[in-house]
N, C-alpha and C positions, 0 to 999 in steps of 0.2 A: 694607388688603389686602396682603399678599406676594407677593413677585415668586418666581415659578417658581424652579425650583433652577437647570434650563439659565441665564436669564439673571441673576439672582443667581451665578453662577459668571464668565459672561463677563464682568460689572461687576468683580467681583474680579480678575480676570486682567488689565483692562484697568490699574486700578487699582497692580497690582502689578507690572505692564510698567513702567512709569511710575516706581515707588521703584526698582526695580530701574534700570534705566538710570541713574538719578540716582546710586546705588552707584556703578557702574561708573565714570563721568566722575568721580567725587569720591576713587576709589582710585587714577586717573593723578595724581593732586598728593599721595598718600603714600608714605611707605619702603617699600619692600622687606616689613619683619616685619608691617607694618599694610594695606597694598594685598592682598595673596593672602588674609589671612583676610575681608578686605571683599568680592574679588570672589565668593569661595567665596557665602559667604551673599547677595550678591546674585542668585547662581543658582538657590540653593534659594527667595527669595521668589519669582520665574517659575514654576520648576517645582511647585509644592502646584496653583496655583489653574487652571492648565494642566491635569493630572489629574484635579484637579474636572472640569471644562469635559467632558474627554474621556468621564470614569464618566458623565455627563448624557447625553451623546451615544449612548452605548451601548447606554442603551434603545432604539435605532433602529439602532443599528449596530453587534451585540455587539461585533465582535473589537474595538471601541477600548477594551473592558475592559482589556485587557492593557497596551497603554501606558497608560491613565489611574492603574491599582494603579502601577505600576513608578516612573511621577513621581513621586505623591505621598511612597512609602517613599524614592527620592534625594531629596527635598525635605527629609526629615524628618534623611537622612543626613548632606545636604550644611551642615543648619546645626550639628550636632552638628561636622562635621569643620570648620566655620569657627569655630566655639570653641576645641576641641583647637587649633589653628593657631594662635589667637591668644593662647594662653596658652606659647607657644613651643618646641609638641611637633608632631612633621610628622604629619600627618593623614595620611596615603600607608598605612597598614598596610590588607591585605588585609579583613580583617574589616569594614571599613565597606561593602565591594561586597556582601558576601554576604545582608545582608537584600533587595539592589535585586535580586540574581540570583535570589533562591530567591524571592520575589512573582513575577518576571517569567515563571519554568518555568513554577510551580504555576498563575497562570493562564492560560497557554497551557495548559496540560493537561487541565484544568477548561472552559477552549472547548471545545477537540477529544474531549475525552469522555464530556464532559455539557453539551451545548451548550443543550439544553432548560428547562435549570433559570435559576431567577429567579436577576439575579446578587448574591452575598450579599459585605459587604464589613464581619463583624464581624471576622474574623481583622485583615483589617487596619487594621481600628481598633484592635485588641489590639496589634499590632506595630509601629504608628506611637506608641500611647501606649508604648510601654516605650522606644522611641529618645527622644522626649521628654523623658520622665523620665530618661533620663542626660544630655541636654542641660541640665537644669535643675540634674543635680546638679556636672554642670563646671562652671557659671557660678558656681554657687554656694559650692564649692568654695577652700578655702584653699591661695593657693599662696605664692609670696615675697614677695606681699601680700594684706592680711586682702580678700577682696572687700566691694566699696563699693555703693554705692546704685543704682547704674546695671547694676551686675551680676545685683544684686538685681531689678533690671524683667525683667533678660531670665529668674532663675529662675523667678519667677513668673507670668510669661508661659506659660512650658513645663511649670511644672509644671500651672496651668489647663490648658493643651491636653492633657496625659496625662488629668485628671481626666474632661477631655465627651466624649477618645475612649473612655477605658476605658466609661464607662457607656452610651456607643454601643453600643460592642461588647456590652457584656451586655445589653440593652432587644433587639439583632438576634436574640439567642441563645434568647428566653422563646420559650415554645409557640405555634405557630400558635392564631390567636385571642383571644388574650390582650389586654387592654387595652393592655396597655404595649407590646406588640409593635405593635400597631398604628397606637397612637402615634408611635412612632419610625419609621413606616413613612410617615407624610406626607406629601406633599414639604414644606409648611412648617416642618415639625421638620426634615428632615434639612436644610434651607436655615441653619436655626440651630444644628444642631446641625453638622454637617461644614463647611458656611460659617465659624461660628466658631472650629472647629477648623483650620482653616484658616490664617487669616488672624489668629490671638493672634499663630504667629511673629512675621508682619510686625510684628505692631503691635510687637514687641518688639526691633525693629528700630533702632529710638532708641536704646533701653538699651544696644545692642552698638556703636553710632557714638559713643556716649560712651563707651564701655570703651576706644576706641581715643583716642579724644581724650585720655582720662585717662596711656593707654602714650606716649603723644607728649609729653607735658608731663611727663609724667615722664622719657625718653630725653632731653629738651631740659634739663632741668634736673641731670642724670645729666651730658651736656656740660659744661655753665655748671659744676656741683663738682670735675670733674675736668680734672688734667691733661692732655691727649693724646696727650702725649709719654713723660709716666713713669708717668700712669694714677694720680700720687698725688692728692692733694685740689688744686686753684687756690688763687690768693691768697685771692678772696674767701670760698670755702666753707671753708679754714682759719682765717679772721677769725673768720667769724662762729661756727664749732663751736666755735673758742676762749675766745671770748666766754660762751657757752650751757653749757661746761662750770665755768669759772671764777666763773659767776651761780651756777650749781647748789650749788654745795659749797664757801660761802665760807667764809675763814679756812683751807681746806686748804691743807698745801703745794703748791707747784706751782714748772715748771722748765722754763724753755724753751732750747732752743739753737738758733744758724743757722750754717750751714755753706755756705761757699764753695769748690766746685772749685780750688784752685791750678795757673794756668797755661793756664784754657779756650782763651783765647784762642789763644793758643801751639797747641794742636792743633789748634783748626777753623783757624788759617792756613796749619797745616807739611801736614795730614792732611784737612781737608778738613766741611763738613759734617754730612755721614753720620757722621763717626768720633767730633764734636764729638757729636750725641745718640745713640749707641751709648754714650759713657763716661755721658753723662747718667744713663740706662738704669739700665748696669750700678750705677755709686755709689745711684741712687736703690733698686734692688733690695739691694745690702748693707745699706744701712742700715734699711732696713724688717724682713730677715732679723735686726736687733740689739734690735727693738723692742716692746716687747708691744702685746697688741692694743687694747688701749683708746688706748695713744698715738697720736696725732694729728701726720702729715708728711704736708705741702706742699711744692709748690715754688713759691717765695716773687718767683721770675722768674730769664731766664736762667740762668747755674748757680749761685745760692742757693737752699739749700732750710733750711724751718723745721718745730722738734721740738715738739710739747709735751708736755712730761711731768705727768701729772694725780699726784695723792698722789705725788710724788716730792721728798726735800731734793735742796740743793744739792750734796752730797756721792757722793749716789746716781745727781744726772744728772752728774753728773764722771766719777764711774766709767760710764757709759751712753756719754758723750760718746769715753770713751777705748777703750772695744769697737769701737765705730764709726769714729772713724780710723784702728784696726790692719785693721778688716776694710776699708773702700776698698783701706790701702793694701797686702792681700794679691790684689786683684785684678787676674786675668792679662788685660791687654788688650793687642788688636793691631790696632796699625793697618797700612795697608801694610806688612804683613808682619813689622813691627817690633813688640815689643813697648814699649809705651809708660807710665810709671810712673804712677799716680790720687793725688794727697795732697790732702789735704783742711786747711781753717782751718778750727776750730772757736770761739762764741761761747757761753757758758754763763751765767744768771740765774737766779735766783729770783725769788719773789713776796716785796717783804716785808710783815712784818703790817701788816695794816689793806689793802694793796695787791691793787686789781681790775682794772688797767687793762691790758689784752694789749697795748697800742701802745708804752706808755712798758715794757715789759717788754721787747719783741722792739727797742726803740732800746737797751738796755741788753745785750743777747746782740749784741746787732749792732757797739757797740762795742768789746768782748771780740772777738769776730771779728775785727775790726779791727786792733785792738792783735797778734794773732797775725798778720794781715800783714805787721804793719810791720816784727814781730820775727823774721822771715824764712818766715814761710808755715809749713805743713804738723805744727803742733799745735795742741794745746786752752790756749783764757785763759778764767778767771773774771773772769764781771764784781763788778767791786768794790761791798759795799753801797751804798744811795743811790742 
């Protein structure tokens, strides 16, 4: 036996009070980019089955037609504008109010000037299925990364939910009399049919708490490869691309250099912190502007940073290496007011044949570096074969 639609509605609202709250508490423990698309959709799962409740009631109570339509289409808005949000576009454009404005007139107008008539609610099954189906197609949607499995629950969640309301809407639309109209006309049909159109969002509610999980381990590991000071790669995540690129194409040539600031110290003691990672900055920006884009720079710690040159000889990252110590040292920095001069030591290696290992490569650029300390800073050495 089936339970009424009134209370098959309240079990759902109850139900979805309940995740929804859970949302909320679980968006105070995330960032910023992941807590507002969470809370958004935690308000659209409240407001669908709330509308329900309300369209129930309104066989006894017309006027709650009006706010029952107006929820449902914010419900259907607010999880489309928590998508947009969380693909890192601001949900805020005008156009999302205007479906919840234009249901909210229309049926205030439709009380007050045909108050007599059964209330019919195919339109807005028509206009909840088309918000759907662009929520389905955001989720699913390629953005700076291919969408993954979880994104995938949430399109097919919505896109089911555009499929039961559209064929709602047309079964309200057939001729009085008709089989099929009359079937849809129920209450055990519409319990299943608007019940379950209802409540797919929610259940697709998972799918979007992973899509945020998935933004979070990817920001966290976006951290962990990068520097935060010069934004280039860290130690480790130029270890290991070093590694990944040198496995890939072996026997190519390859060239790595490291480069030591000459004098850091000397300015974060004379000039102060700030002005020590301002020169950071700046050097790490020159040399990146010398670089092509497949090359791979770190900062390797403190003011060393390391090159790799992929299909590069040793000849090629020479001349590489000596672009890059003229442009440091054309750069105008000031510190207290003074300008202050940037030179750079540079350390330069190859790969030799048969040779795959990035450690004993970057110990052999690194003593080349070296040797240009010792022999008074602020040039390029080759490291010697072997």
């Amino acid at each position: 036996m089936f339970l009424d639609p009134f209370a098959s509605a309240l079990i759902a609202l109850l139900a979805s009070a309940a995740m929804s709250a859970g949302l909320y508490a679980a968006a105070a423990r995330q960032p910023d980019e992941l807590a507002g698309p969470q809370r958004i959709w935690a308000r659209a799962i409240l407001l669908a089955p709330l509308g329900w409740l309300l369209l129930e009631w309104a066989v006894d109570v017309p006027g709650l037609a009006v706010p029952g339509k107006t929820l449902i289409v914010a419900s259907f808005v607010e999880y489309l504008r928590a998508l947009v949000a969380s693909r890192g576009r601001m949900p805020d454009s005008p156009w999302f109010a205007a479906p919840v404005l234009l249901v909210a007139v229309a049926s205030a107008i439709m009380l007050f000037t045909a108050p007599g008539l059964p209330m019919r609610t195919g339109l807005l099954s028509f206009l909840c299925a088309g918000i759907a189906a662009s929520t389905a197609v955001v989720a699913l949607r390629r953005g700076p990364r291919p969408a993954g499995g979880n994104a995938g629950i949430v399109g097919a969640a919505f896109s089911l939910c555009a499929l039961v309301l559209s064929a709602r809407g047309a079964l309200l639309f057939m001729p009085e009399g008709s089989v099929a109209r009359a079937w849809v006309e129920q209450p055990w049909a519409e319990t299943i049919l608007l019940g379950g159109a209802m409540l797919a969002p929610a259940v697709a509610s998972l799918g979007f708490v992973l899509m945020g999980s998935e933004r979070l381990l990817e920001r966290l590991q976006d951290i962990a490869d990068t520097d935060g000071l010069t934004g280039l790669l860290s130690r480790t995540a130029f270890l290991q691309q070093s590694r990944l690129c040198i496995a890939r194409d072996p026997g190519q040539d390859c060239a790595l250099m490291v480069l030591d600031l000459d004098h850091f110290k000397r300015i974060n003691d004379e000039h102060g912190h700030d002005a020590g990672d301002q020169a950071l900055r700046l050097v790490a920006s020159a040399m990146r502007d010398q670089l092509r884009p497949r090359d791979l720079l770190g900062r390797h710690g403190g003011e060393e940073f390391t090159v790799l040159l992929p299909d590069t000889s040793l000849a090629v990252a020479e001349a590489s290496a000596r672009r890059i110590h003229a442009a440091v040292a054309r750069i105008g920095f000031l510190a207290d007011g003074s300008a202050v001069p940037l030179r750079v030591s540079i350390g330069v290696a190859a790969l030799e044949p048969g040779e795959a290992d990035i450690d004993r490569l970057i110990r052999r650029a690194d003593q080349a570096m070296y040797a240009a300390k010792r022999a008074g800073r602020n040039q390029v050495r080759i490291a010697p074969p072997g």
